[in-house]
N, C-alpha and C positions, 0 to 999 in steps of 0.2 A: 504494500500500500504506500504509496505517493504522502507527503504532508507536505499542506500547504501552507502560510502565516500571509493573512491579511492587514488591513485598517482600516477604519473608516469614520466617521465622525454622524453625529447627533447636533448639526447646526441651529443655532437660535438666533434668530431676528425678534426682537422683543417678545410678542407671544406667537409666535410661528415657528416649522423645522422645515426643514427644506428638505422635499421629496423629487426623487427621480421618475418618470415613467419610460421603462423600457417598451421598444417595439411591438412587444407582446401584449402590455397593457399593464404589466405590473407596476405598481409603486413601490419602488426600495431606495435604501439611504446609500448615500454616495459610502462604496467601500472598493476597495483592491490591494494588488498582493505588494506586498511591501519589499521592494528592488533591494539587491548587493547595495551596500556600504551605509544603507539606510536604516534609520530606528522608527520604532512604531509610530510616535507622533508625527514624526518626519513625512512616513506614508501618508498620515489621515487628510495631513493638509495638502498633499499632493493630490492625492485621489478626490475631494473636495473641491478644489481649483480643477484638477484634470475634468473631471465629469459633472460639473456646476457652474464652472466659472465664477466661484464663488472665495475668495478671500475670505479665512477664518484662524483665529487664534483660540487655542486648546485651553479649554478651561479645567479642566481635570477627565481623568481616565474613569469610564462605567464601568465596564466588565467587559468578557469575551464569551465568546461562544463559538462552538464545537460543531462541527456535520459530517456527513461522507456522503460521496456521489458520485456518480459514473461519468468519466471522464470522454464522452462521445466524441470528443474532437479528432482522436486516435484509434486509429486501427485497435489497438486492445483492448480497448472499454475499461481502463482502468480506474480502480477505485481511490480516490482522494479523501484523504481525513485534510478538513480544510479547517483553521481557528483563524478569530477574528475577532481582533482588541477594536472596542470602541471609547471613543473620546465623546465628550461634550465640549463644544465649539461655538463660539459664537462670533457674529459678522455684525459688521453696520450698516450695512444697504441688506435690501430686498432682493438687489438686481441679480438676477440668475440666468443661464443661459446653456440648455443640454447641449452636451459634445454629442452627435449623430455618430462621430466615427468610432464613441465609447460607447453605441448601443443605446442613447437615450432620445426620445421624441420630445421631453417636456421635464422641464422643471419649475418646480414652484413653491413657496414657502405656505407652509397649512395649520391651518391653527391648532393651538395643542389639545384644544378639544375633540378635533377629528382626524389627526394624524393618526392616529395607534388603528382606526376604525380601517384606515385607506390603505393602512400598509399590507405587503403581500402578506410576507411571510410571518408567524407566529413568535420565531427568536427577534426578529427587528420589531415589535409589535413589544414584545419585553422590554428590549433594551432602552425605545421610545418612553416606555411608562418610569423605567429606572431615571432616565434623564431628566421627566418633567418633574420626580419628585424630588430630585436634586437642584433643579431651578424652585421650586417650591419652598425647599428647605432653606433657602440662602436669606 
């Protein structure tokens, strides 16, 4: 099995987080696999700017999260255990702008009362609710 190390960020615009909508129609938070000579933070803000166009500075680390999945890109369908540190981030503009060539149609900041509802999957839906009670708590 293949292991893969991600980043990705939980961006706040006052009371908004900034979703992505891939091709498919999903909504998920800007994340990717974190390059040689780079550290986690270093990724989330890059992935964030790469697939948002969104400048943000890391307000503290949430947690990570764990999966495996069939790696269809390859001839052997090989299985990946993928981990994935998120950050809570925040920006000063609204202005967002999906990268097409990073697989995304649309982004947009959603308010934090319906962001966890819109998001795809079930672990960014957690880690969304982990964030806002961290903004919550401050």
């Amino acid at each position: 099995m293949k292991c893969e190390t991600s980043s990705g960020g939980v961006v706040i615009f006052n009371n908004a987080i900034l979703l992505l909508k891939k091709y498919n129609g999903d909504w998920v938070l800007p994340k990717g696999r974190v390059e040689e000579n780079e550290n986690l933070s270093q990724a989330a803000i890059r992935e964030v700017y790469e697939e948002g166009s969104v400048h943000a500075d890391i307000v503290k680390y949430i947690d990570s999260i764990s999966y495996s999945f069939r790696n269809n890109r390859n001839s052997n369908n090989e299985l990946v255990k993928k981990t994935v540190h998120w950050f809570l981030m925040r920006t000063n503009s609204m202005e967002c702008y999906p990268q097409k060539r990073e697989g995304f149609i649309e982004a947009r900041f959603v308010h934090i009362d319906r962001v966890a509802e819109l998001a795809k999957y079930d672990d960014e839906q957690e880690v969304i609710k982990k964030a806002i009670n961290e903004i919550n708590n401050d």
